[in-house]
C-alpha positions as CSV (number, residue, x, y, z in Angstrom):
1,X,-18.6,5.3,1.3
2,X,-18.7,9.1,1.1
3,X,-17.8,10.3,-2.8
4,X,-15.9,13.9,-3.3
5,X,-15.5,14.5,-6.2
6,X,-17.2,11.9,-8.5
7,X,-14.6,9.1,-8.9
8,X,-13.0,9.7,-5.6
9,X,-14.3,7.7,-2.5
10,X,-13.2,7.9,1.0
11,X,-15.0,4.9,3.8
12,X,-16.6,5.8,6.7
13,X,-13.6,4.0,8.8
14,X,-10.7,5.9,7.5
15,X,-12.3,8.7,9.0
16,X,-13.5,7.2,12.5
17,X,-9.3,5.8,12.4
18,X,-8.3,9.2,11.4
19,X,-10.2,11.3,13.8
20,X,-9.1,8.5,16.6
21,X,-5.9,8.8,15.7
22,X,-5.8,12.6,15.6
23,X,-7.2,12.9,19.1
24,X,-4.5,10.5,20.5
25,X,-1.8,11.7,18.7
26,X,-2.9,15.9,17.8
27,X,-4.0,16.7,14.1
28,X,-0.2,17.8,13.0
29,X,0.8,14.1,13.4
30,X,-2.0,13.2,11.3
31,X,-1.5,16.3,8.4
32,X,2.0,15.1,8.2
33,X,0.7,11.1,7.7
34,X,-2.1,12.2,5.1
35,X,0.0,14.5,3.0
36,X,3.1,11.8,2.8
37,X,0.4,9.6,1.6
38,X,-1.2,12.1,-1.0
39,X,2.6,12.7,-2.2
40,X,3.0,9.0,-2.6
41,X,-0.6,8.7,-4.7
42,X,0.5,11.4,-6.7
43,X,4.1,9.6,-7.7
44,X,1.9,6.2,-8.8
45,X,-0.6,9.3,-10.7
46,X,2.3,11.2,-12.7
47,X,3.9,8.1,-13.8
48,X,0.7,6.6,-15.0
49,X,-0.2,9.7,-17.0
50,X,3.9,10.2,-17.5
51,X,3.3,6.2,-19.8
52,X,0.1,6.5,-21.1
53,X,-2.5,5.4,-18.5
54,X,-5.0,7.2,-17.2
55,X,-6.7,7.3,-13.5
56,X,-10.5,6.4,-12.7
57,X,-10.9,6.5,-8.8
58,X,-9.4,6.6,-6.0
59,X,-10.5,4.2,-3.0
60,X,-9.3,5.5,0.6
61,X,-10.1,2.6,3.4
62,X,-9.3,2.0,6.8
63,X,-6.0,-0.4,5.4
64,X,-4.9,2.4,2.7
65,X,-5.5,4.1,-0.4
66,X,-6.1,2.3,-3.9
67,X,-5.6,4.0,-7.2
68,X,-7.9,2.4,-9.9
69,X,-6.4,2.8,-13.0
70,X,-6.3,1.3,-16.9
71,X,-2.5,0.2,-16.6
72,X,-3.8,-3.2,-17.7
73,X,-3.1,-2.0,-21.3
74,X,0.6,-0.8,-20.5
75,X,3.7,-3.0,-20.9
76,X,4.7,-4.9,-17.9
77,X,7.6,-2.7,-17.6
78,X,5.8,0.6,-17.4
79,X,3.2,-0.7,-15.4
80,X,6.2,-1.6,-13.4
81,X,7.3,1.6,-13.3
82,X,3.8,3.5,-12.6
83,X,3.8,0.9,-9.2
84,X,7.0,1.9,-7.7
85,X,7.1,5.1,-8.5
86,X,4.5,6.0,-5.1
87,X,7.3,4.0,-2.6
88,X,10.1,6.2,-4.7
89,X,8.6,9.5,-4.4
90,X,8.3,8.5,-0.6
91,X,12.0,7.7,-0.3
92,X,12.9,10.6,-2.0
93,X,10.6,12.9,0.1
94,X,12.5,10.8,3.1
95,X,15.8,11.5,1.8
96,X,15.4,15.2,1.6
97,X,13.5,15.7,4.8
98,X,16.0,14.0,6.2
99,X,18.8,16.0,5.1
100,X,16.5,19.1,6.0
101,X,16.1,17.8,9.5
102,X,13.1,17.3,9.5
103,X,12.9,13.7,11.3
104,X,8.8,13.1,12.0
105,X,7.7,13.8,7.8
106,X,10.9,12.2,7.0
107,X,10.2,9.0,9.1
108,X,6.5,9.2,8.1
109,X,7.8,9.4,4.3
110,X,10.1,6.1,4.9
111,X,7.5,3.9,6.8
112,X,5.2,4.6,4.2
113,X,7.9,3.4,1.3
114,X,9.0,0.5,3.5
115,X,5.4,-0.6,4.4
116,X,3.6,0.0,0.4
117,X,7.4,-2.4,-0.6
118,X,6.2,-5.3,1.3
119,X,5.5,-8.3,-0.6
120,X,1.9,-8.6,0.2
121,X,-0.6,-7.9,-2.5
122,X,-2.8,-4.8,-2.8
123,X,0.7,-3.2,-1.5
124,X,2.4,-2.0,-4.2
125,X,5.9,-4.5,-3.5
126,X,2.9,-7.5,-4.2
127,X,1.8,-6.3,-7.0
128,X,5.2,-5.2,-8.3
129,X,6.1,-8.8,-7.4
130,X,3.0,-10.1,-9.6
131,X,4.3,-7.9,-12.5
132,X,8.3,-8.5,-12.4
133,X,7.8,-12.7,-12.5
134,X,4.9,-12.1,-15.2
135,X,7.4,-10.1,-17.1
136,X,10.0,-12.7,-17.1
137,X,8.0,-15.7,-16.5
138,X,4.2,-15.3,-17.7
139,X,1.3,-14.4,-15.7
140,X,0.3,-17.7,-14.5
141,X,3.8,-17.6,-12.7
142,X,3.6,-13.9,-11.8
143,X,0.5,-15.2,-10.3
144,X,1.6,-18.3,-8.3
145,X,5.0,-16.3,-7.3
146,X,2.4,-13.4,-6.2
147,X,0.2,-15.5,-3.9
148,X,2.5,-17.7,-2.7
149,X,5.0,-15.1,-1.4
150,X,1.8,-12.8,-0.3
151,X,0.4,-15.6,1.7
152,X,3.8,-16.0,3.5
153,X,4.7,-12.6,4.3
154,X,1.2,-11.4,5.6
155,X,1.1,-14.3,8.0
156,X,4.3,-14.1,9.4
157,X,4.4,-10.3,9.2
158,X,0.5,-10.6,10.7
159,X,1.9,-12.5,13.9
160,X,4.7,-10.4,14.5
161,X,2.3,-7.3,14.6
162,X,0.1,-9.4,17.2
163,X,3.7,-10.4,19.2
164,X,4.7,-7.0,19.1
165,X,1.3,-5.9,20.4
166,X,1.8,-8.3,23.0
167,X,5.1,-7.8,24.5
168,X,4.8,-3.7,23.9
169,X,1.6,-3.7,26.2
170,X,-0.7,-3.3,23.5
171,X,-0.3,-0.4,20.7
172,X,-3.8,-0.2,19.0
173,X,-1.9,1.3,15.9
174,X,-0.4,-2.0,14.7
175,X,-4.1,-3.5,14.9
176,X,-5.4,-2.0,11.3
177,X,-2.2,-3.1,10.2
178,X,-2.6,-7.2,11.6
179,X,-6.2,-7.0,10.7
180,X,-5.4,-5.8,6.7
181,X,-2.2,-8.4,6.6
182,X,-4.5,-11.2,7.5
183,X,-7.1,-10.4,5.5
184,X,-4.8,-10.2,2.5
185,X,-3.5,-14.0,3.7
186,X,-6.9,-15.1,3.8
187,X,-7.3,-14.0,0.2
188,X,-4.0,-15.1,-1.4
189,X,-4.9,-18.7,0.6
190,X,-8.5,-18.8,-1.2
191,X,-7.1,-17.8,-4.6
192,X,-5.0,-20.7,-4.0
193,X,-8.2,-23.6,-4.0
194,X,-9.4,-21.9,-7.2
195,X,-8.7,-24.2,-10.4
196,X,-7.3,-21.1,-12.4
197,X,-4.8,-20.0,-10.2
198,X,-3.0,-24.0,-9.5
């Protein structure tokens, strides 16, 4: 992993996918992509510091960005807040480009709300999953409810990436996607055989 500045670090994949995907698709494409998803890290940063939290690093992989923070000491409901508040700032971002007319960042903005909303944990709609069903039910359930769900959704969400694939004639794009959504099945199904989390 390359480190700039101290506590941020960036994998040597994201930039082999971003270069590859600058050279197929021309590096405005990908400076519209990058800055809807530095917009949406800041949203999940300003609430954190907004409810007392504080950042530590930032992770950037080949399957996304990951904020590593101390919200373990907030209340579920802030720490609620400080999750959705990256997929808001993306929709609101949408909403406005839209208005604006500005269709490619405001179609970058929604896929990137819609996509971090999906139930599948490290997204942020897993983990706000994990954190609403903890809040009202405990964190063993938040837990079960978390991985169960996750499980679900990244399979069948996996296998519609590889049909689609399929029937479209192949779009490498949805391949990080497929391979990140299984991996996060594969997780949530191991978690499962481990006594603490039955």
């Amino acid at each position: 992993m390359w480190h700039w500045p101290e506590r941020v670090r960036v994998s040597g994949g994201f930039w082999l996918l971003a270069a590859w995907f600058a050279l197929a698709n021309g590096p405005a494409l990908l400076a519209v992509i990058l800055s809807a998803a530095a917009l949406h890290e800041g949203g999940h940063m300003a609430a954190l510091y907004l409810l007392g939290g504080r950042a530590e690093g930032l992770r950037v992989t080949v399957f996304g960005a990951e904020l590593d923070t101390d919200a373990a000491r907030l209340s579920y409901p802030r720490e609620l807040a400080v999750v959705l508040a990256g997929p808001a700032v993306n929709l609101l971002c949408g909403l406005i480009l839209s208005a604006l007319g500005v269709w490619t960042a405001a179609g970058a903005h929604l896929s990137l709300c819609v996509f971090n909303l999906l139930p599948v944990r490290p997204l942020d709609g897993g983990r706000a999953l994990q954190l609403l069903v903890s809040w009202l039910a405990g964190p063993e359930a938040g837990e079960r409810a978390a991985r169960r769900i996750g499980a679900a959704a990244a399979l069948t969400l996996c296998a519609g990436a590889v049909w689609l694939m399929s029937r479209t004639g192949g779009s490498l794009w949805l391949l990080p996607a497929a391979a990140g959504l299984l991996a996060a099945a594969v997780r949530e199904t191991a978690l499962g055989g481990h006594p603490d989390f039955l």
